[in-house]
C-alpha beads as a LAMMPS data file, in Angstrom:
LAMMPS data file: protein, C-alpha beads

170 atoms
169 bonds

1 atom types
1 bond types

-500.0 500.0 xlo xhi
-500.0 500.0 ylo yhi
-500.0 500.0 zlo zhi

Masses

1 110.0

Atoms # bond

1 1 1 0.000 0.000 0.000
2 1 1 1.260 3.470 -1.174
3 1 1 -0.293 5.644 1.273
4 1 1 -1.332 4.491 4.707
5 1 1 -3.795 7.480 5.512
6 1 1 -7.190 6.418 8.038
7 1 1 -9.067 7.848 9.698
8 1 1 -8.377 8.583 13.489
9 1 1 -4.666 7.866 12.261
10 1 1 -2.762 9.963 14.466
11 1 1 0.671 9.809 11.891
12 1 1 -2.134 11.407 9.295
13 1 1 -0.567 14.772 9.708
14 1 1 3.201 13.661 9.827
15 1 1 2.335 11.141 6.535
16 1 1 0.713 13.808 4.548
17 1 1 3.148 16.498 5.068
18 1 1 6.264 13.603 4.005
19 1 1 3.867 13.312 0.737
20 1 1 2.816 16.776 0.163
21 1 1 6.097 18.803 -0.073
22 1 1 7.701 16.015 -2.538
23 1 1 4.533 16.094 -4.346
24 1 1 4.433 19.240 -4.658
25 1 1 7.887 19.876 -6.184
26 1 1 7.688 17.011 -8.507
27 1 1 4.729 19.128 -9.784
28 1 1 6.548 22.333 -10.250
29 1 1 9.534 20.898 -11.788
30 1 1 7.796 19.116 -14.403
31 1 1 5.829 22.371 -14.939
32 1 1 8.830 24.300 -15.269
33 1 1 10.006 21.577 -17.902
34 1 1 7.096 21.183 -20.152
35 1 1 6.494 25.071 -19.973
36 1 1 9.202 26.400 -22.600
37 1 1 7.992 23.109 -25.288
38 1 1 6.575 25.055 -27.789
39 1 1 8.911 28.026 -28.261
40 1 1 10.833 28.897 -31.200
41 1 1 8.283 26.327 -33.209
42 1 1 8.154 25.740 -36.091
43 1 1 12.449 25.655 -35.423
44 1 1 14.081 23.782 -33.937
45 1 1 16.050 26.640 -31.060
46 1 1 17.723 24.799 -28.925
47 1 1 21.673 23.733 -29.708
48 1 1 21.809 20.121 -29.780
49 1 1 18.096 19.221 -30.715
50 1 1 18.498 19.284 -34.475
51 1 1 21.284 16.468 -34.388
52 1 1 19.068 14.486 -31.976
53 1 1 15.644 14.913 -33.787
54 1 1 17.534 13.639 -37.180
55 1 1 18.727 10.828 -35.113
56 1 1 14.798 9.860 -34.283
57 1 1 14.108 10.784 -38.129
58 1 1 16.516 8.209 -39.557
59 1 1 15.431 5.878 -37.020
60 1 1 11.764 6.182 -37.977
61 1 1 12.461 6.408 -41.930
62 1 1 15.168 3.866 -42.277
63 1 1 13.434 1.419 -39.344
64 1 1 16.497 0.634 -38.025
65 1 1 18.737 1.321 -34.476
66 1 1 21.443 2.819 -36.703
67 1 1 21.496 6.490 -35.997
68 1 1 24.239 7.228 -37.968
69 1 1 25.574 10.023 -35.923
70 1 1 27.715 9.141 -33.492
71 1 1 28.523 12.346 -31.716
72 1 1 25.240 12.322 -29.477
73 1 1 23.930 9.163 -27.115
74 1 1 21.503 7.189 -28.917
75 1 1 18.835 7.030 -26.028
76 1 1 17.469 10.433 -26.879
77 1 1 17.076 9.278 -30.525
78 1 1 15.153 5.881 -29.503
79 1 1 13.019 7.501 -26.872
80 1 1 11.575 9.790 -29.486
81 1 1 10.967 7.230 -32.195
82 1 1 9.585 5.231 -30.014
83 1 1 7.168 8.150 -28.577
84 1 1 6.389 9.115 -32.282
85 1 1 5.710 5.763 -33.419
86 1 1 3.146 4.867 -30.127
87 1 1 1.598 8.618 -31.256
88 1 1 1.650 8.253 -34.708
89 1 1 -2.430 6.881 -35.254
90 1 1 -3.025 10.194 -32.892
91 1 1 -1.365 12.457 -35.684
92 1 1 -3.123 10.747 -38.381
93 1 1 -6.514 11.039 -37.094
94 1 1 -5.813 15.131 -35.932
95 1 1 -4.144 15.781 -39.397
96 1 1 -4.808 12.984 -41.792
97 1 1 -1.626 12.476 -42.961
98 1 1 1.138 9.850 -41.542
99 1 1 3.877 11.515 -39.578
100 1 1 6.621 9.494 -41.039
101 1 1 5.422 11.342 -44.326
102 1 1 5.796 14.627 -43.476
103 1 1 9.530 13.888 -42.477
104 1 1 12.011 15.063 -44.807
105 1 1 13.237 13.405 -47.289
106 1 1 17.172 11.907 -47.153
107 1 1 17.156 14.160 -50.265
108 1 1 16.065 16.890 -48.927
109 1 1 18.281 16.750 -46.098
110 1 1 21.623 15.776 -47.377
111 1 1 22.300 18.046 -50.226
112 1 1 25.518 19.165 -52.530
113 1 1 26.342 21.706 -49.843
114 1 1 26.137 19.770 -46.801
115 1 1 23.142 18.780 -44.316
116 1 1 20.212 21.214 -43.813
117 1 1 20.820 21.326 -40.193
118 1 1 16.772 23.341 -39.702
119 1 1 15.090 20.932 -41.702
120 1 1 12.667 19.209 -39.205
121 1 1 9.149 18.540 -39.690
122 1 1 6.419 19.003 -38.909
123 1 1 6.544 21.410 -35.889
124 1 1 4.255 18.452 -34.308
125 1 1 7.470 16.379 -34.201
126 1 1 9.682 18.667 -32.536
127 1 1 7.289 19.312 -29.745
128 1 1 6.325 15.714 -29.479
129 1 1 10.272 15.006 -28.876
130 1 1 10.145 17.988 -26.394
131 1 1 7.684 16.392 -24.251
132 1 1 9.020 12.609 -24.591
133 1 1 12.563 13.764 -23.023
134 1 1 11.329 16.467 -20.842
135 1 1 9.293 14.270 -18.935
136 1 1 11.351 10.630 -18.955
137 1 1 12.984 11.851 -15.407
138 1 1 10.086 13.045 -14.052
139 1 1 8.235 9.355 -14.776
140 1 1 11.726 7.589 -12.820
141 1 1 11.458 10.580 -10.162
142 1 1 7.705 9.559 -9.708
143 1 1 8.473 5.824 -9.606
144 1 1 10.520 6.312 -6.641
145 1 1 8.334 9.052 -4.634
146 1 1 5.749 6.630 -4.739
147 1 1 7.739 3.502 -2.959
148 1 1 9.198 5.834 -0.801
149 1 1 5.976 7.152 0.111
150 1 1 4.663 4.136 1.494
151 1 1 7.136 3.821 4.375
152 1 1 7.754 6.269 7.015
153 1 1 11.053 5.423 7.743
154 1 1 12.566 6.263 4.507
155 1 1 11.430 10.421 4.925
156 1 1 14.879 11.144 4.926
157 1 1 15.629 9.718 1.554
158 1 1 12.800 11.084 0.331
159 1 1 13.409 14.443 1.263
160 1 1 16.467 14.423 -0.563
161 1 1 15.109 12.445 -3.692
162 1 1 13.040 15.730 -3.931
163 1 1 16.217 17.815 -3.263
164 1 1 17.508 16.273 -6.235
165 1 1 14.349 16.510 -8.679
166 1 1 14.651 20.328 -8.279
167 1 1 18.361 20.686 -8.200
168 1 1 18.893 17.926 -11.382
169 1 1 15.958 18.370 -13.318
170 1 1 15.455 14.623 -12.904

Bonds

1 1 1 2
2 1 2 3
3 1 3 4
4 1 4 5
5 1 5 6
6 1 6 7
7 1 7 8
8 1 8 9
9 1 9 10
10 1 10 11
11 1 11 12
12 1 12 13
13 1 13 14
14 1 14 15
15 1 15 16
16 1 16 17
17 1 17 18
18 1 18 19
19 1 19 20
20 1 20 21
21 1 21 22
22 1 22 23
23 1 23 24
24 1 24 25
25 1 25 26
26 1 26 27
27 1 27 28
28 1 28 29
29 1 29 30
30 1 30 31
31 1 31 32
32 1 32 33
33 1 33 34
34 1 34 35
35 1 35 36
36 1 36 37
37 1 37 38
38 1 38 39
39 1 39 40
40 1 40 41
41 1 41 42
42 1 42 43
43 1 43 44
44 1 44 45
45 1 45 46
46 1 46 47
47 1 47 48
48 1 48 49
49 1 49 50
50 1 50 51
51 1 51 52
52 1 52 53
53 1 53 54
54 1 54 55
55 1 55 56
56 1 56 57
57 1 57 58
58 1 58 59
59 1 59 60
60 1 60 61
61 1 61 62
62 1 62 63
63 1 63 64
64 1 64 65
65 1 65 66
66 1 66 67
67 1 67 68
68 1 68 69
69 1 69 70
70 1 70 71
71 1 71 72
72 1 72 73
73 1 73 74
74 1 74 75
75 1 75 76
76 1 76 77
77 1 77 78
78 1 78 79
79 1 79 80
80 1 80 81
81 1 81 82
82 1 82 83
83 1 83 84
84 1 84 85
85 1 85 86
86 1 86 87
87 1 87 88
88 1 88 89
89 1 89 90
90 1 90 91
91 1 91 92
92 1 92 93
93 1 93 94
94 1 94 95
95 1 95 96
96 1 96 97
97 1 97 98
98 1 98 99
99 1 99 100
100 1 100 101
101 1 101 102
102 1 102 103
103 1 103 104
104 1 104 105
105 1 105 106
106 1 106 107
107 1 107 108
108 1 108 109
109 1 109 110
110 1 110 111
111 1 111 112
112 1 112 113
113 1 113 114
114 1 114 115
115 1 115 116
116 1 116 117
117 1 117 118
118 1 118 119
119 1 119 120
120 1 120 121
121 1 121 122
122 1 122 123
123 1 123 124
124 1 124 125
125 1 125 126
126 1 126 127
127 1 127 128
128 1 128 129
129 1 129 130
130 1 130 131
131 1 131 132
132 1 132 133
133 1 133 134
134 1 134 135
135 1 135 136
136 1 136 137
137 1 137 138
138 1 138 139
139 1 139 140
140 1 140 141
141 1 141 142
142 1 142 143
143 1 143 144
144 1 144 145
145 1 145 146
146 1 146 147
147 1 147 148
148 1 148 149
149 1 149 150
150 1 150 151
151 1 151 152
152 1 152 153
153 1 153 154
154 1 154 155
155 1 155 156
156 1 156 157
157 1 157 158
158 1 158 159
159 1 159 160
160 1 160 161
161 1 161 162
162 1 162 163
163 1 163 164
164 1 164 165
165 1 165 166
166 1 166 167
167 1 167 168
168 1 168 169
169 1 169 170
């Protein structure tokens, strides 16, 4: 059991206060992470994205685990083809059109002159990947509140689990 809370409980107070304040920040964090999503749409602004979202773009296109760039951890890359893939019948039935179609072409992407570092589409993608990485700690940070939660003796821990979420982001 998670949360031993009943009524005439006198650790009700002293339980819900261990719960509330970790609660609590796990809330602000993640909406302090998923705030800033959709700026700079429909480009990509943030430094690193571009090589990661091309990453999940091969991935997707090619359906393989070869990212072919090397330079940036493939985890990133698989957690957003794999959150594309599971919300790919979503996009279809908002737009009517299959994600992986509106993805650039190789083509496209790889010219004469080098790789078109801004080509990512559609702006659906980029905030889709947004969300899938800006809330992967929060869904571990979660996990762990909650069996922490359940006993009292572990408050200590769990005070500083939720020391970390803010300080780590994670």
């Amino acid at each position: 059991m998670i949360f031993r809370f009943r009524i005439g409980n006198p650790d009700y107070g002293r339980n819900f206060s261990a719960v509330a304040g970790p609660l609590l920040a796990i809330l602000v964090a993640t909406f302090l992470r998923l705030w800033p999503i959709g700026s700079g749409l429909p480009y990509s602004d943030y430094i690193d994205e571009g090589h990661v979202l091309h990453q999940a773009i091969k991935v997707l296109q090619e359906q393989t685990y070869d990212v072919g760039l090397y330079e940036y951890p493939s985890l990133p890359a698989y957690l957003i083809a794999a959150t594309a893939t599971a919300c790919a019948p979503v996009y279809r039935l908002v737009y009517g059109r299959s994600l992986i179609e509106e993805f650039p072409s190789p083509a496209e992407f790889h010219t004469e002159r080098g790789d078109v570092y801004d080509l990512i589409s559609p702006p659906a993608f980029i905030v889709l990947a947004r969300a899938a990485v800006a809330t992967l700690p929060r869904h571990g940070f979660t996990h762990l509140f909650a069996r922490l939660a359940g006993d009292a003796s572990q408050r200590g821990r769990l005070r500083h689990a939720a020391h970390r979420c803010l300080s780590s982001g994670g």
